[in-house]
FIVEX-527462 format. One record per residue (C-alpha): residue in one letter; x, y, z; residue number from 0. Coordinates in steps of 0.25 Angstrom, whole numbers, plus 5000, padded with zeros to 4 digits. Layout:
N
<pt rest="a" X="X" Y="Y" Z="Z" nr="NUM"/>
...
//
This chain:
221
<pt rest="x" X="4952" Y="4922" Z="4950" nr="0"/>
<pt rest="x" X="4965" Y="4917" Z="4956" nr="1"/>
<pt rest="x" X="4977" Y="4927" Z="4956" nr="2"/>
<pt rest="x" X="4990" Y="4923" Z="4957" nr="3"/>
<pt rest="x" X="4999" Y="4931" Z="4966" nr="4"/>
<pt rest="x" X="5007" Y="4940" Z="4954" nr="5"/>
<pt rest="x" X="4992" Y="4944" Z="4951" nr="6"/>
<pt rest="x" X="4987" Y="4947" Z="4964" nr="7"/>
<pt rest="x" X="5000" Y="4954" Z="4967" nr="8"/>
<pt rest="x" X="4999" Y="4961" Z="4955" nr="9"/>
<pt rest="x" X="4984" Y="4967" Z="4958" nr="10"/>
<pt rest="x" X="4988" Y="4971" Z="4972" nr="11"/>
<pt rest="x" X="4998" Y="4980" Z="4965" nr="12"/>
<pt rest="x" X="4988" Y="4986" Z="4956" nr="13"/>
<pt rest="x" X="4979" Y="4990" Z="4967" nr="14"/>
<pt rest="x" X="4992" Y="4995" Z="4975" nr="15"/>
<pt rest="x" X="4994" Y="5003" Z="4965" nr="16"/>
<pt rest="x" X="4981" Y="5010" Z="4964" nr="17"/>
<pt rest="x" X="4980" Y="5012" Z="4978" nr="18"/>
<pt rest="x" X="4991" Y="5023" Z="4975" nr="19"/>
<pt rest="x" X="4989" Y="5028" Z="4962" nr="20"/>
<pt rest="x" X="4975" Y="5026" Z="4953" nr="21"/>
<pt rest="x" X="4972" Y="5023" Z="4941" nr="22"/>
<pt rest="x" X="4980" Y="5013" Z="4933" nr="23"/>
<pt rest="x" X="4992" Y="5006" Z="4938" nr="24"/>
<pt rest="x" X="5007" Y="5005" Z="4930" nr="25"/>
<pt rest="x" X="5015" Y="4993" Z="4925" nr="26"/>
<pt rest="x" X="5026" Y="4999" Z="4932" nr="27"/>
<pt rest="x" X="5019" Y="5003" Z="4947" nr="28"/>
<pt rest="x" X="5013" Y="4989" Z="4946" nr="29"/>
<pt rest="x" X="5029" Y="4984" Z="4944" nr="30"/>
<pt rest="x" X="5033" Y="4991" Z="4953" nr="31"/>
<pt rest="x" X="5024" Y="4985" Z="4964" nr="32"/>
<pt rest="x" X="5025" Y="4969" Z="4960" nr="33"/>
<pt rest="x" X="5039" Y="4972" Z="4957" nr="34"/>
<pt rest="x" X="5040" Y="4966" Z="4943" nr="35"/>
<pt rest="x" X="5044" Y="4970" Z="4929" nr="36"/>
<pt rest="x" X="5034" Y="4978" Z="4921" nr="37"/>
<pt rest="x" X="5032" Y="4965" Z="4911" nr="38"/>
<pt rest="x" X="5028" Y="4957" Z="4921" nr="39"/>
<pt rest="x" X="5018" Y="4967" Z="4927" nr="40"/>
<pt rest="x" X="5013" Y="4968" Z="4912" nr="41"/>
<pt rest="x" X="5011" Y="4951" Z="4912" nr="42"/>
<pt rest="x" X="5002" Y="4953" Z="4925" nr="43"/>
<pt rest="x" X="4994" Y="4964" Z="4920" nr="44"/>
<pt rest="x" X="4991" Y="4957" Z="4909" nr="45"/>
<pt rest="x" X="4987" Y="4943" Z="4917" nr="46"/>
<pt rest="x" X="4979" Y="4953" Z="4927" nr="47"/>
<pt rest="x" X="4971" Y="4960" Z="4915" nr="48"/>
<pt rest="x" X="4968" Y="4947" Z="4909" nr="49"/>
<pt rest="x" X="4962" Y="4943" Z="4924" nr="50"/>
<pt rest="x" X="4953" Y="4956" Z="4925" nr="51"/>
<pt rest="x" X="4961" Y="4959" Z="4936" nr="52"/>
<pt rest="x" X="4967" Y="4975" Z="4931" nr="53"/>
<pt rest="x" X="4966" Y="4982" Z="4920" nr="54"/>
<pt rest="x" X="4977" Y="4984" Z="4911" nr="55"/>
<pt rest="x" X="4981" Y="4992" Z="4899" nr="56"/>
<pt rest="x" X="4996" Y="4992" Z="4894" nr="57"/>
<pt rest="x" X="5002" Y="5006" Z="4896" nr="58"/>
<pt rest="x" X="4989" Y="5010" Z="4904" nr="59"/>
<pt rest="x" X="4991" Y="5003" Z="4917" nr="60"/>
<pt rest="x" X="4983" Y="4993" Z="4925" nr="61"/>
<pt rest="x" X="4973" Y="4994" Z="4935" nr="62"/>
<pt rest="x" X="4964" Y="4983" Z="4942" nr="63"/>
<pt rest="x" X="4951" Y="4979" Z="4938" nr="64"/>
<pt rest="x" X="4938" Y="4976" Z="4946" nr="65"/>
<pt rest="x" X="4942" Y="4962" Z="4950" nr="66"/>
<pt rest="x" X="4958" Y="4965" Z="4950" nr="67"/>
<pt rest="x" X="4954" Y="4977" Z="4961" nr="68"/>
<pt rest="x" X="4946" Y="4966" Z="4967" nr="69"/>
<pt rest="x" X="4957" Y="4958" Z="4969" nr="70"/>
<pt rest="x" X="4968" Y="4968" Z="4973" nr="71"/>
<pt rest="x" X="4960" Y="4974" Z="4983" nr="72"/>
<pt rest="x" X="4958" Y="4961" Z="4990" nr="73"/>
<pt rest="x" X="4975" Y="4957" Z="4989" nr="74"/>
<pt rest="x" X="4977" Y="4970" Z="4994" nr="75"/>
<pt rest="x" X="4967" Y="4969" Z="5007" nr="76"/>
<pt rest="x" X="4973" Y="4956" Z="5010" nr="77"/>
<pt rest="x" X="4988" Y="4962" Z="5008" nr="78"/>
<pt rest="x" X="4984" Y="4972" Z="5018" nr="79"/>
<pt rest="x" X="4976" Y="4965" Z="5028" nr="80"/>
<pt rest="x" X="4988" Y="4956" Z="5029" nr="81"/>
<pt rest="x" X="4996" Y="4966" Z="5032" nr="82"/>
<pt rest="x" X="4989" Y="4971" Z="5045" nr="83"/>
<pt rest="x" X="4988" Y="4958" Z="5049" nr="84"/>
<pt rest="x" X="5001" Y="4954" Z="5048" nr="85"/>
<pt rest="x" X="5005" Y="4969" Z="5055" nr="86"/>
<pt rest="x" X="4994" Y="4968" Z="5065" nr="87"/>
<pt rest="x" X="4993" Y="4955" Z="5070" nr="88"/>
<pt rest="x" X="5007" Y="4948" Z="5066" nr="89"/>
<pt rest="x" X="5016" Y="4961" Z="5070" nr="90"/>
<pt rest="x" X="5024" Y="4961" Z="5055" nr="91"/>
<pt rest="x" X="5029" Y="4976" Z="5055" nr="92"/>
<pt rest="x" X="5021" Y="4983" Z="5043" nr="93"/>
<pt rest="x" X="5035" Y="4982" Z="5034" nr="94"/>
<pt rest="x" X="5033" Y="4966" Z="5034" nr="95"/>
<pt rest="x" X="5019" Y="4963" Z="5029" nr="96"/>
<pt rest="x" X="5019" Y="4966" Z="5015" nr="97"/>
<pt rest="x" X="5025" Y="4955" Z="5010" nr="98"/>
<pt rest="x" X="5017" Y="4946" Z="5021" nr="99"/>
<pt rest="x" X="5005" Y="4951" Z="5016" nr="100"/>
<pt rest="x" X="5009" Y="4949" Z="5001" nr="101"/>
<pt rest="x" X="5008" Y="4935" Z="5005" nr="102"/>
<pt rest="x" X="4997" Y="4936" Z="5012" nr="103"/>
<pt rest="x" X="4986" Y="4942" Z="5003" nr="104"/>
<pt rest="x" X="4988" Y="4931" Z="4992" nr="105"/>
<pt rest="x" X="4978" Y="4923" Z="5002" nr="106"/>
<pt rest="x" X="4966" Y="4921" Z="4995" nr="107"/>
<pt rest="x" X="4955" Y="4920" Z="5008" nr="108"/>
<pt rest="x" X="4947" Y="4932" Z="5008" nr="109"/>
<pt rest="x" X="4941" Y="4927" Z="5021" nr="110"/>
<pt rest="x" X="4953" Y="4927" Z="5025" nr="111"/>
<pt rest="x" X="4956" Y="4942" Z="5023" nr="112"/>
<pt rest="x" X="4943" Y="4944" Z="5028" nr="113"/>
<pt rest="x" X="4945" Y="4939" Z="5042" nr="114"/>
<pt rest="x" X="4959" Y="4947" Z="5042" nr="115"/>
<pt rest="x" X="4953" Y="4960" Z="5039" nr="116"/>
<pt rest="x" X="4943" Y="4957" Z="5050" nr="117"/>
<pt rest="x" X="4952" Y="4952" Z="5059" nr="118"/>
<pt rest="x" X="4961" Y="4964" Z="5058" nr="119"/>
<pt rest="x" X="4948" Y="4973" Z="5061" nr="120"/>
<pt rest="x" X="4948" Y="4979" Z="5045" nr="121"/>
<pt rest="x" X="4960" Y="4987" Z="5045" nr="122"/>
<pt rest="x" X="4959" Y="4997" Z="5034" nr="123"/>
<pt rest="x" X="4975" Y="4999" Z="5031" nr="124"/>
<pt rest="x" X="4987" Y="4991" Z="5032" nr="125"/>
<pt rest="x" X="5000" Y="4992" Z="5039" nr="126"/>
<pt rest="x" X="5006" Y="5001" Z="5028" nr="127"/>
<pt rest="x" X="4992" Y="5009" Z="5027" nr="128"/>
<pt rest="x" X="4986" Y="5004" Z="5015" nr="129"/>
<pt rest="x" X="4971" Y="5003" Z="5015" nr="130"/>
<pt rest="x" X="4965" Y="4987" Z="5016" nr="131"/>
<pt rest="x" X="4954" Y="4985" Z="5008" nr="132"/>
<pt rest="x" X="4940" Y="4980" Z="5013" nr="133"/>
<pt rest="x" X="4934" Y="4968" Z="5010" nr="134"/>
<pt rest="x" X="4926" Y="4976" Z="4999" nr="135"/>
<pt rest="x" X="4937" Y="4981" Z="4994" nr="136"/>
<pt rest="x" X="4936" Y="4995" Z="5001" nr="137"/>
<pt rest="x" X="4949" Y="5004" Z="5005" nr="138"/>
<pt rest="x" X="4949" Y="5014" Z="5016" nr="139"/>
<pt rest="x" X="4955" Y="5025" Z="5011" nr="140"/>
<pt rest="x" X="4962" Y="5037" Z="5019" nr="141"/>
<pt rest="x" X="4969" Y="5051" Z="5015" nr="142"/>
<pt rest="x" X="4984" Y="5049" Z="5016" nr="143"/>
<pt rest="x" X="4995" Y="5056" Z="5008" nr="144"/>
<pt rest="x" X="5009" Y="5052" Z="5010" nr="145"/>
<pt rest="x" X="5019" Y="5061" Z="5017" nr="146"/>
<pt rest="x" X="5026" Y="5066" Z="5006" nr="147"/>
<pt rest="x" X="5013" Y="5073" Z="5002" nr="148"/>
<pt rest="x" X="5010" Y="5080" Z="5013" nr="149"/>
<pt rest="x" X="5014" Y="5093" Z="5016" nr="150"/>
<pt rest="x" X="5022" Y="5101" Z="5028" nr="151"/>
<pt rest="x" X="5016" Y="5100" Z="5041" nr="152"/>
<pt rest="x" X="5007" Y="5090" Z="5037" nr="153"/>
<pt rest="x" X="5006" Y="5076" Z="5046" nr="154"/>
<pt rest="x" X="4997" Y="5063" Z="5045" nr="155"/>
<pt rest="x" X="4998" Y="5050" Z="5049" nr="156"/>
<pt rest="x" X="5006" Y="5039" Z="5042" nr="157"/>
<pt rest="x" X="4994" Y="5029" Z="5037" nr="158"/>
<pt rest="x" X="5003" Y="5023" Z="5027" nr="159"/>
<pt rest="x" X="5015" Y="5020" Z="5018" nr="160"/>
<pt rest="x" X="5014" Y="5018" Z="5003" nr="161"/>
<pt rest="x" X="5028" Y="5010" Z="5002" nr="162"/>
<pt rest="x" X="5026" Y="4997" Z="5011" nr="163"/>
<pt rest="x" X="5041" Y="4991" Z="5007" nr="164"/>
<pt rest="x" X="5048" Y="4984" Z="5022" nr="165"/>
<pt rest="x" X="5059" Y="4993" Z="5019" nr="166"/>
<pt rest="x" X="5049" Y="5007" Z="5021" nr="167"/>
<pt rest="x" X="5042" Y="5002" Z="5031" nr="168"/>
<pt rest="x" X="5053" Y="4999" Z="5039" nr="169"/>
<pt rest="x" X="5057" Y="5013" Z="5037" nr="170"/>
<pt rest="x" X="5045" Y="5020" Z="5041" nr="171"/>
<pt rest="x" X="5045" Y="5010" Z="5054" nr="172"/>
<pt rest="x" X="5060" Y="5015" Z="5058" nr="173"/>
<pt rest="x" X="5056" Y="5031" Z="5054" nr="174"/>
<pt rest="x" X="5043" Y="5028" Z="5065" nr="175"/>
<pt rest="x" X="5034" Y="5031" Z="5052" nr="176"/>
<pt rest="x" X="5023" Y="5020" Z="5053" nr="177"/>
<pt rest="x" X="5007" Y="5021" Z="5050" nr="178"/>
<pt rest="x" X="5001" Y="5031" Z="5061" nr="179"/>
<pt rest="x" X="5014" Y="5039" Z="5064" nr="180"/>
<pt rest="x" X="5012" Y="5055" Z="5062" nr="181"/>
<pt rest="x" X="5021" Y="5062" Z="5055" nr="182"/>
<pt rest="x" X="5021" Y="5078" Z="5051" nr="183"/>
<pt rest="x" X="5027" Y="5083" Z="5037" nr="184"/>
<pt rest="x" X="5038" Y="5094" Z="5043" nr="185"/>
<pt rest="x" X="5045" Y="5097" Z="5031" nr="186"/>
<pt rest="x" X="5046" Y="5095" Z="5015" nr="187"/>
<pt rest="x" X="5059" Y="5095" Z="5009" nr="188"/>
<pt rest="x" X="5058" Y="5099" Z="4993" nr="189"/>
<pt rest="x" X="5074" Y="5093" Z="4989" nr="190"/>
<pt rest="x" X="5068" Y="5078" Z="4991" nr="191"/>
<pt rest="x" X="5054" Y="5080" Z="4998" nr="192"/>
<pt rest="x" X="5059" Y="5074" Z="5009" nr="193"/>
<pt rest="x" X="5048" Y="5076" Z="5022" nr="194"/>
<pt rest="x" X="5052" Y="5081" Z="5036" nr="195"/>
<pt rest="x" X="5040" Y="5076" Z="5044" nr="196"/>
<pt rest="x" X="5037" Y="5073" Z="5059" nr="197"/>
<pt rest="x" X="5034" Y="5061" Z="5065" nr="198"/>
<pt rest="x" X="5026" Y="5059" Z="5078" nr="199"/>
<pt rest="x" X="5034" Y="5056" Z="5090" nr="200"/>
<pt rest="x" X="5046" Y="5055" Z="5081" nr="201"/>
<pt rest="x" X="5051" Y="5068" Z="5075" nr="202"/>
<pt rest="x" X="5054" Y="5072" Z="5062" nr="203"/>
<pt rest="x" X="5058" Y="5064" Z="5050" nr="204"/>
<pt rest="x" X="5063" Y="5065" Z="5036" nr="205"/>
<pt rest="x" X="5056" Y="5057" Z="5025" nr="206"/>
<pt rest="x" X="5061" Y="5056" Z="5009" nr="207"/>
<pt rest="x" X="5049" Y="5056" Z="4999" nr="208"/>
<pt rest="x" X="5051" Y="5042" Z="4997" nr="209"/>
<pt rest="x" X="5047" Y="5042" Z="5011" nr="210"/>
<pt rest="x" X="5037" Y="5051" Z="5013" nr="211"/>
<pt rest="x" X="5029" Y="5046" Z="5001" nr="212"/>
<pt rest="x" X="5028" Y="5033" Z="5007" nr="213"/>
<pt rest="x" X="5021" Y="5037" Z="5020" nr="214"/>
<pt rest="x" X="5005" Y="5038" Z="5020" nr="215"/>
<pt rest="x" X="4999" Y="5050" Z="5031" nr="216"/>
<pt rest="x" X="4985" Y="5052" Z="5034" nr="217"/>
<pt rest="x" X="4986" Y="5068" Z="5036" nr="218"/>
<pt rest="x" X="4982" Y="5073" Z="5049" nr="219"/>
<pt rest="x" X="4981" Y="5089" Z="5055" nr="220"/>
//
């Protein structure tokens, strides 16, 4: 079945989606995501149930079907593979291959992918630390919370960011708070949640919520 880009980007939101939160997905996160109104998300839903691809029930939510999660799953290991690629062997900075790769995964050759993901040696995440799917489809999942969560004197590694705009990233870059840095939660403050933590080789550092939220760890003792 040929999809045209809207839908295939569509899908990849779905699936985005889900990876945070289970269960049915809302109008208004997939709006949020493909940045459209909530009529026109409505127009694709509707084009998308039609195809099999989701399952949708008004007022319910929407989540994908067997062949939709088929398809999603594959956009989102090319996305991804692309992504270390482009980080690995081109030298983008991990704040400029979203977009690249938004290009990228629209290309239809699964060969193609296959020969990337074995000529990158089967990475299992990509530069912002989300999981790549295998060729069957299988995730490698880890235990990670993000640092908001954690509690004081609790430390982890930094194995991922759940906010991948150029804006953040660039942020994190400047504040030395890239994938594989270790950082130690110092103090908690309740007026705005704010986090005092320690990073390694680098001192201590304040964080917002907005932050803090953002950043992945994988704890460690």
């Amino acid at each position: 079945m040929q999809l045209s880009t809207a839908e295939e980007n569509y899908l990849k939101a779905i699936f985005k989606i889900s990876e945070r939160k289970k269960g049915t997905v809302s109008t208004k996160a997939i709006s949020e995501v493909v940045e459209t109104s909530a009529a026109s998300v409505t127009d694709m839903l509707k084009r998308l149930a039609e195809k099999d691809l989701i399952i949708y029930e008004k007022y319910k939510g929407v989540k994908l079907s067997s062949t939709g999660l088929e398809r999603a799953t594959l956009l989102v290991r090319k996305h991804r593979l692309w992504e270390v690629f482009l980080v690995e062997r081109l030298n983008f900075g991990w704040e400029e291959v979203h977009e690249i790769a938004e290009q990228l995964e629209h290309i239809q050759s699964e060969e193609l992918v296959d020969r990337l993901e074995d000529h990158l040696n089967f990475p299992k995440f990509d530069p912002h630390g989300d999981p790549i799917p295998d060729k069957r489809g299988v995730i490698t999942l880890r235990q990670q919370s993000p640092i908001s969560n954690l509690s004081i004197h609790q430390q982890g590694i930094i194995v991922g960011v759940s906010n991948s705009d150029t804006e953040f990233l660039l942020f994190l870059e400047d504040m030395g708070l890239v994938l594989g840095t270790r950082i130690k939660v110092v103090k908690k403050f309740d007026f705005d949640n704010t986090i005092l933590i320690e990073v390694e080789d680098k001192g201590k550092q304040t964080l917002s919520n907005k932050v803090a939220k953002n950043i992945n760890v994988q704890l460690k003792n």
